[in-house]
C-alpha positions, 0 to 999 in steps of 0.5 A, spaced: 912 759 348 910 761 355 908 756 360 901 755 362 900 757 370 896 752 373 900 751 381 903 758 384 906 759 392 906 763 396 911 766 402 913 771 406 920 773 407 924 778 412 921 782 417 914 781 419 909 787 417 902 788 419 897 787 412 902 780 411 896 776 413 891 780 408 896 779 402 896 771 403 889 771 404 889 775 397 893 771 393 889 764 395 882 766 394 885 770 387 888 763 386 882 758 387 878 763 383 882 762 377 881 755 379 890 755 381 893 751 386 896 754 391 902 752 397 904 756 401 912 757 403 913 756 411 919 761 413 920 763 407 927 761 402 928 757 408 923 753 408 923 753 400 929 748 403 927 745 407 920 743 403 916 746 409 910 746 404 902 747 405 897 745 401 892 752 401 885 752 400 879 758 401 877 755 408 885 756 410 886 763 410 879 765 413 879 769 419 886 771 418 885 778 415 885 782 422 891 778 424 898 781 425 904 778 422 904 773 418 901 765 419 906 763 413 911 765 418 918 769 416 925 766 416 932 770 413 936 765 410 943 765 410 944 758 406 939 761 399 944 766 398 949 760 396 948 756 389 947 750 393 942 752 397 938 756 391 940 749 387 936 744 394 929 750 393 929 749 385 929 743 386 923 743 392 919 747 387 920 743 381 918 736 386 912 740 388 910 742 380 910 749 382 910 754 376 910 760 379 911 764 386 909 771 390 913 773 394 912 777 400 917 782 403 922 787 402 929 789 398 932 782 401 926 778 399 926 782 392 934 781 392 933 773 392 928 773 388 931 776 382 937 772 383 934 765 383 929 767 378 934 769 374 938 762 374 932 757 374 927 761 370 921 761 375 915 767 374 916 771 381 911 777 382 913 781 389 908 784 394 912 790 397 911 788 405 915 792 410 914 797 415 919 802 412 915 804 407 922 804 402 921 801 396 921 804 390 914 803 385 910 804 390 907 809 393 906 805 400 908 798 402 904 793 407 905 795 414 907 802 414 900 806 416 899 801 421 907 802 424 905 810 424 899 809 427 902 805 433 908 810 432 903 816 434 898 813 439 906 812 443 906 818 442 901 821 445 902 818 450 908 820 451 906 827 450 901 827 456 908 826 460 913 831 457 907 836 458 905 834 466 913 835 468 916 840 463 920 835 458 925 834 453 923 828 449 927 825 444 922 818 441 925 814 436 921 810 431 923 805 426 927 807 420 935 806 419 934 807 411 929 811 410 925 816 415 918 815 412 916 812 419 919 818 422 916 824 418 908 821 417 909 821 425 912 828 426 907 831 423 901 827 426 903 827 433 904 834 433 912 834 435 917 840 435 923 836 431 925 831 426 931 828 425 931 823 419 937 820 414 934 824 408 936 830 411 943 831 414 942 832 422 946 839 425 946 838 433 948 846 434 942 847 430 937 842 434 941 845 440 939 852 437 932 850 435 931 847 442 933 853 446 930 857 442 923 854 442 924 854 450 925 862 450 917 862 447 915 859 452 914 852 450 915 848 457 916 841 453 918 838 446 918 832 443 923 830 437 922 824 432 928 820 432 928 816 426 933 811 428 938 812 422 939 819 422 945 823 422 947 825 428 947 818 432 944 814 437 938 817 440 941 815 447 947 819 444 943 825 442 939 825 449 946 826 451 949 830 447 944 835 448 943 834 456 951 836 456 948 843 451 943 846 456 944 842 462 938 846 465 933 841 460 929 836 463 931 831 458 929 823 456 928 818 450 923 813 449 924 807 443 919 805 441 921 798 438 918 792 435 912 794 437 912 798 431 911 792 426 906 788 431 899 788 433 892 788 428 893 791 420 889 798 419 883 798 415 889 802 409 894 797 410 888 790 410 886 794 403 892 795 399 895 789 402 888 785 397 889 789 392 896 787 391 895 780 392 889 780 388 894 783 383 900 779 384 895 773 381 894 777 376 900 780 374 902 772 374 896 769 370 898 775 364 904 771 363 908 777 360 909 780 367 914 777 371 920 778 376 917 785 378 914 788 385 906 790 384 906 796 387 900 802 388 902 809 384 897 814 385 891 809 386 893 805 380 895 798 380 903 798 377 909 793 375 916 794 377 921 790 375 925 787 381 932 791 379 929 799 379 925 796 386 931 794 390 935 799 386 932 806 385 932 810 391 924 813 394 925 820 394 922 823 401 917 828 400 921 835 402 916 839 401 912 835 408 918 836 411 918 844 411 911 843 413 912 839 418 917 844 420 913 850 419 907 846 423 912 846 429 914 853 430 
């Protein structure tokens, strides 16, 4: 017979996004609706050692759903990948009388949830937040429309230059697994090339196509680096393609952590609420558990734990021949 749910945590783990402090806020208030008491985690598995726990009640998460990052702080933690580590957070929860978790990240977070769930029998529901937007069961994650939206204001700006001085911009963007980032980008900015992990990068024919574009008269272009991608380094490729066609006036902007900073979009404070209200939820079913609550075409849905870390999100080829259509 499966235990009644009465005193759940919460934390978040990994890397920060945007929209983290919306899902918290979610989580807490669904919680106190059904009468739950909730504690959140601070620094995630890492404070779920060291027993870093707070209280939460409605009033703690007031006026955090503007706010970047997360208030729970983020933590990676080395030692709850040991069985003794993993041992010192089971027992935390069990002195704490937590009887259940929602767990706030990526692949890794996930990763030590299924493993630790699995071990200690404890009900985890994961809210998928991270800005790469590459976890399969769901169609966006917590942080990635915001990520785009910083990512394309930096490229606009940079526009205003590349086109005032007649230059070559390389602007690499947030992506070492997976060029979501870079693609939404792309396209909403305008740029002329795209270079993600998902499609082999060639630099004769970005050479080629650069070449080409410069023959029609287009004075300046901006190129999209997903910063896993193909070729290499974005300084790397600037170089490479400088040593090609000497002419150019070639630079590279990285854009960086701003990426994963700043106040969550409008999208990314709705759909982290409907994760974590449905987090709750999906815990309070009792028969779902040890899975990521995802959003797939506007539905609420279950993935289990083992397909969201292990199944590849497929990229959309067909926006990235529009996206190289839209260029020319």
């Amino acid at each position: 017979m499966e235990k009644a749910i009465k005193r759940i945590a919460v934390f978040s783990s990994g890397g920060d996004a945007p929209g983290m402090n919306a899902a918290i806020r979610a989580v807490v208030r669904t919680a106190s609706f059904y009468n739950l008491e909730v504690f959140g985690i601070v620094r995630g598995y890492e404070g779920m050692i060291e027993r870093d726990f707070r209280r939460l009640e409605r009033k703690d998460v007031a006026n955090i759903i503007h706010r970047g990052g997360t208030f729970l702080k983020t933590a990676r933690s080395e030692r709850f990948r040991t069985a003794e580590g993993r041992q010192a957070a089971f027992d935390a929860l069990t002195d704490y009388g937590i009887d259940a978790c929602v767990a706030i990240g990526g692949n890794g977070t996930f990763t030590g949830a299924k493993i630790f769930s699995e071990e200690f029998q404890i009900p985890f529901i994961g809210i998928p937040g991270t800005i790469d937007n590459d976890l399969y069961g769901t169609d966006y994650t917590i942080g990635f429309d915001t990520a785009v939206n910083t990512a394309v204001e930096s490229v606009d700006r940079i526009r205003d230059t590349a086109d005032s001085h007649n230059r070559l911009f390389f602007i690499e963007v947030m992506g070492r697994h997976a060029g979501f980032i870079a693609l939404h980008t792309a396209i909403s900015s305008g740029a002329e090339c795209l270079l993600i992990p998902e499609v082999g990068g060639n630099l004769d024919q970005l050479v080629e196509y650069l070449v080409a574009n410069a023959r029609r008269r287009k004075l300046f272009s901006l190129v999209v680096v997903a910063e896993g991608n193909t070729i290499g380094p974005t300084p790397e490729i600037a170089r490479l393609v400088q040593q090609r066609i000497p002419d150019f006036d070639i630079r590279y902007s990285i854009i960086g952590h701003l990426q994963r900073g700043g106040a969550p979009s409008s999208m990314d404070r709705v759909l982290a609420s409907r994760l974590g209200y449905s987090a709750v939820e999906g815990l309070l079913n009792l028969k779902i558990q040890n899975a990521m609550v995802g959003i797939v075409n506007d539905n609420v849905q279950f993935t289990p734990f083992s397909e969201a870390i292990n199944r590849e999100k497929p990229i959309h080829h067909d926006m990235v021949r529009m996206a190289e259509i839209l260029a020319m």
